[in-house]
C-alpha positions in Angstrom: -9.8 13.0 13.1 -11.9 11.1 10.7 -8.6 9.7 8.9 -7.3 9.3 12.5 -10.1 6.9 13.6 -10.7 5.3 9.6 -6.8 4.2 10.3 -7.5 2.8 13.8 -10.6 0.8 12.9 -8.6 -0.6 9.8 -5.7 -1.7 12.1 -8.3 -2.9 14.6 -9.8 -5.3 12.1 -5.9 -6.3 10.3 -6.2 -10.3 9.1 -2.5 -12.1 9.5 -2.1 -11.9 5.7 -1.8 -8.2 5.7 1.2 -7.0 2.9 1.3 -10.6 1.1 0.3 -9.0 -2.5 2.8 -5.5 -1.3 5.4 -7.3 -2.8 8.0 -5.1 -5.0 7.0 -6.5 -8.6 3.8 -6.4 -7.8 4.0 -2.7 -6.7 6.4 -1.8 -9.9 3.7 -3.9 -12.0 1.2 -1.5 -10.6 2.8 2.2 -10.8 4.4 1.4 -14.4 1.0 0.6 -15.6 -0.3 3.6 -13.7 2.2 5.7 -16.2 1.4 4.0 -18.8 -2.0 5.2 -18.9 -1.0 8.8 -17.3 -2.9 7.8 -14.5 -3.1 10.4 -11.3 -0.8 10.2 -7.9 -3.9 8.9 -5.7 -5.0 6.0 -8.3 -1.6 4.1 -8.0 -1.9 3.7 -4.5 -5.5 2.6 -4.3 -4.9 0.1 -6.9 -2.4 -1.3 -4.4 -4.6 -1.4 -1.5 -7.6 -2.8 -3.7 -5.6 -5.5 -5.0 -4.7 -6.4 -1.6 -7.5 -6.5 0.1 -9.1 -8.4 -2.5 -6.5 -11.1 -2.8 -6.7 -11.7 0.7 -10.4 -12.0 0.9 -10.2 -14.3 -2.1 -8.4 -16.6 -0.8 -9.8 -16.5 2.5 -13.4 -17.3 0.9 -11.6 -20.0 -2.1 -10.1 -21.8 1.1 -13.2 -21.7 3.2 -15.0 -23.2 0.4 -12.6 -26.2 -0.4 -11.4 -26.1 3.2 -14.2 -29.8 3.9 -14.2 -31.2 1.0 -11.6 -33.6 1.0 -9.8 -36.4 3.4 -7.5 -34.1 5.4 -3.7 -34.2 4.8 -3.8 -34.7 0.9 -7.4 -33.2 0.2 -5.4 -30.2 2.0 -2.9 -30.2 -0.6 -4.9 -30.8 -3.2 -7.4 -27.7 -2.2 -3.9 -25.4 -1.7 -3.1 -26.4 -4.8 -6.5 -25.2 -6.9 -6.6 -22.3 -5.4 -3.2 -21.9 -5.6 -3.4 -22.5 -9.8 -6.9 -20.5 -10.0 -5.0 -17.3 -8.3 -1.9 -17.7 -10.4 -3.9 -17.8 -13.7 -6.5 -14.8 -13.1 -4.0 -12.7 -11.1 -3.4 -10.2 -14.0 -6.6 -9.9 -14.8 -7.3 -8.9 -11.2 -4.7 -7.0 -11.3 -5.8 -4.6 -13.8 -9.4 -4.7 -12.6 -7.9 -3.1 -9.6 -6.1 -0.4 -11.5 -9.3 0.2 -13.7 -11.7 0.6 -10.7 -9.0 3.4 -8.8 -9.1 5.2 -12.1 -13.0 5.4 -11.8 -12.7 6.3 -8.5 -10.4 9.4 -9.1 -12.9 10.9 -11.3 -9.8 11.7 -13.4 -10.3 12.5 -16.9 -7.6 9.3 -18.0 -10.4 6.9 -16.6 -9.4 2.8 -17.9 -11.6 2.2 -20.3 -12.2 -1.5 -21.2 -10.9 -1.1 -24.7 -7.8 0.0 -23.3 -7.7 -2.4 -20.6 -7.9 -5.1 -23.1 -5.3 -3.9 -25.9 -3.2 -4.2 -22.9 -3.7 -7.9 -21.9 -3.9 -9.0 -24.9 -0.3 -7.4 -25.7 0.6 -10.4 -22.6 -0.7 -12.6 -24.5 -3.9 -13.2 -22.9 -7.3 -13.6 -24.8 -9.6 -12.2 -22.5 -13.0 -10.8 -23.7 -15.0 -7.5 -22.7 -17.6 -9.9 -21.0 -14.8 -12.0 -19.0 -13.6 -8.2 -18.3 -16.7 -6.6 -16.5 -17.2 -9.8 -14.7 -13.6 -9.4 -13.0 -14.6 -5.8 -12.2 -17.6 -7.3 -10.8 -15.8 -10.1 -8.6 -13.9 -7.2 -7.3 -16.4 -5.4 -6.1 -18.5 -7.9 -4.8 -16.1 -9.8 -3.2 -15.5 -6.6 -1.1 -18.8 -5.6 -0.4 -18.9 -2.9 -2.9 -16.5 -1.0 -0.3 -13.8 0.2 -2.5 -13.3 3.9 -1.5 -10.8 4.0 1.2 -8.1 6.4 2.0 -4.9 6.1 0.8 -1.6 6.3 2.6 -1.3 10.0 0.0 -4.4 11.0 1.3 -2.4 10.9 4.8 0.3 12.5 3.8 -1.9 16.0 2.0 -3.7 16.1 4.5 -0.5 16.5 7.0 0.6 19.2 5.0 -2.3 21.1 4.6 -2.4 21.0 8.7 1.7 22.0 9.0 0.3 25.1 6.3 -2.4 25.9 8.8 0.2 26.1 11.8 2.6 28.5 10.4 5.1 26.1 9.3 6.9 27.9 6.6 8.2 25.4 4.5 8.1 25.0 0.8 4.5 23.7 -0.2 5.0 22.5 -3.3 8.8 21.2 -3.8 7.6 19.5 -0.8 5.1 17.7 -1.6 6.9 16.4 -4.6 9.7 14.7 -2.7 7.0 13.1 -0.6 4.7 11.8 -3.7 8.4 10.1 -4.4 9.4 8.9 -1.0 5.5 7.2 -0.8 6.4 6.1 -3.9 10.2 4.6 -2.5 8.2 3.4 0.5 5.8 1.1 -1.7 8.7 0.0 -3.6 11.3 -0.6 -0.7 9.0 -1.8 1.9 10.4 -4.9 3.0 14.0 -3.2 3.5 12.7 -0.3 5.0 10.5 -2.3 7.8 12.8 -4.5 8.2 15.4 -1.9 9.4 12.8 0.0 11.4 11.8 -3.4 13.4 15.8 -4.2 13.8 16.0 -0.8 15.6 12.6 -1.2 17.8 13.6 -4.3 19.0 17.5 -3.4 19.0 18.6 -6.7 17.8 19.5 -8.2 14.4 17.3 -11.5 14.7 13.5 -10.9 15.3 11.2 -13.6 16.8 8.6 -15.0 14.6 6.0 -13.6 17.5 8.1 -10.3 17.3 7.3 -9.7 13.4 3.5 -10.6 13.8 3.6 -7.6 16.3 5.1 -5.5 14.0 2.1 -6.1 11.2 0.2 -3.5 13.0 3.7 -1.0 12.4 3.9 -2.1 8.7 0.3 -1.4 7.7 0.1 2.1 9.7 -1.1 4.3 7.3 -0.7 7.4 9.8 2.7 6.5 10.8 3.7 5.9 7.2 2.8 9.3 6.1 4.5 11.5 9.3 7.7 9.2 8.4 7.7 10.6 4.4 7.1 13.7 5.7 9.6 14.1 7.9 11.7 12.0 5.3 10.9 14.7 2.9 11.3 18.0 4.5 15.2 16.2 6.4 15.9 15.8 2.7 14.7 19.2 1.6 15.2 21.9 4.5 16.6 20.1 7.0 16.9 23.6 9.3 12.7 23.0 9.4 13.2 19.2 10.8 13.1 19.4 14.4 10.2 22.0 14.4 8.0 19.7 11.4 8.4 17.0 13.8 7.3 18.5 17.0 4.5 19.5 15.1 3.6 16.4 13.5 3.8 15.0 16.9 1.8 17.5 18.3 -1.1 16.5 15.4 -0.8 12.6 15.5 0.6 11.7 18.9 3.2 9.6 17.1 5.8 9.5 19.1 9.2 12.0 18.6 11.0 8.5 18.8 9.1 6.8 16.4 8.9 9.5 13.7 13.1 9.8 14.0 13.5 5.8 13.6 11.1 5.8 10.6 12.9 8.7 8.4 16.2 7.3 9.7 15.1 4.1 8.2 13.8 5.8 4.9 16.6 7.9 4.5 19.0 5.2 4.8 17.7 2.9 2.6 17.4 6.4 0.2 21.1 6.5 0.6 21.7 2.7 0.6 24.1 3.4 3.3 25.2 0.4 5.7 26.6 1.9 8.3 24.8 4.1 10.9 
């Protein structure tokens, strides 16, 4: 229930930029750097999500502040532009502030230190200094309020399982949960494809509307629905004789929709496949 509702206030409150820092190198930039420093499941995902919503609020704040103060077409461009160039050159650095505060947050023992952190840039080339580091961490967590801690989609998708346990589904707990970790994984990677199918079948035609795809947002940034679709994903993959009874249940514990749980594993499992045809 309290995931339930922490995913509803959080779609509730979704700014139009939503999934503009998702983007596949981005994620890969992310979960490689995540293995590199044998980082846990959970942190790779909240890295993602911290990044995001810290990009977005950025900007949102470096164009509010330049947004007056200029004449209006080409002070416009000219503000775009900064920000634009003051993004581009400290987006690494954000980036990995990110990854370091989801390792603290883990309380795994492979925390980020800033030694570490820093070997690291500066094997990119960049000359960034322990001071210069602990003030990005800082403009992170200021710039969201200090509110840092949110669920993942992961956290979703255990939590599902643990419930399916507790109703006497009988399916295999922990070859299970492995395939999901690497769907979740798939669906970070291969979001655009896979959302794109998934709108193409809601709507049933080829060519969405601009007003159509804003609608969707809400679909793409569905934590809840995200995590019934790997797990369904997961167990048509793995014990497909358990399929129909997993997603009764999981409709029965989400109120997702039969429908919508069979479009969104469709559309996983055929971009899994890379298959064209239906």
């Amino acid at each position: 229930i309290h995931l339930a509702t922490e995913n509803e206030q959080y779609l509730s409150e979704l700014p139009e930029q939503a999934g503009y820092f998702k983007e596949t190198r981005i994620v890969e930039f992310i979960f490689l750097l995540s293995e590199k420093w044998h980082l846990d499941q959970s942190t790779r995902y909240q890295a993602v999500e911290l990044l995001e919503r810290f990009m977005i609020k950025q900007v949102e704040q470096m164009c509010g502040d330049r947004g007056n103060s200029k004449g209006r077409d080409q002070g416009q461009r000219s503000s775009w532009s900064s920000v634009r160039d003051q993004i581009t050159n400290t987006f690494v650095l954000r980036l990995v502030s990110c990854v370091q505060l989801a390792s603290k947050l883990s309380l795994h023992y492979s925390r980020v230190t800033s030694d570490t952190a820093l070997k690291f840039l500066q094997s990119l080339k960049y000359s960034y200094t322990k001071q210069e580091l602990l003030e990005s961490e800082l403009a992170v967590l200021n710039t969201l309020h200090f509110h840092i801690n949110v669920s993942t989609p992961l956290a979703y998708v255990e939590l599902l399982l643990e419930v399916l346990g507790y109703n006497g589904c009988l399916l295999p707990a922990k070859p299970l949960h492995q395939v999901c970790v690497q769907l979740l994984d798939f669906c970070y990677l291969a979001r655009e494809t896979i959302y794109d199918t998934l709108l193409k079948i809601a709507i049933e035609n080829s060519t969405p509307s601009k007003l159509q795809i804003a609608k969707f947002l809400t679909v793409k940034e569905d934590f809840m629905l995200l995590a019934v679709g790997v797990i369904s994903a997961g167990v048509f993959i793995l014990s497909p004789g358990h399929w129909e009874q997993v997603v009764e249940h999981l409709n029965c514990i989400t109120g997702i929709t039969r429908q919508s749980i069979l479009e969104f594993s469709y559309a996983v499992v055929r971009r899994v496949l890379g298959s064209t045809t239906p």
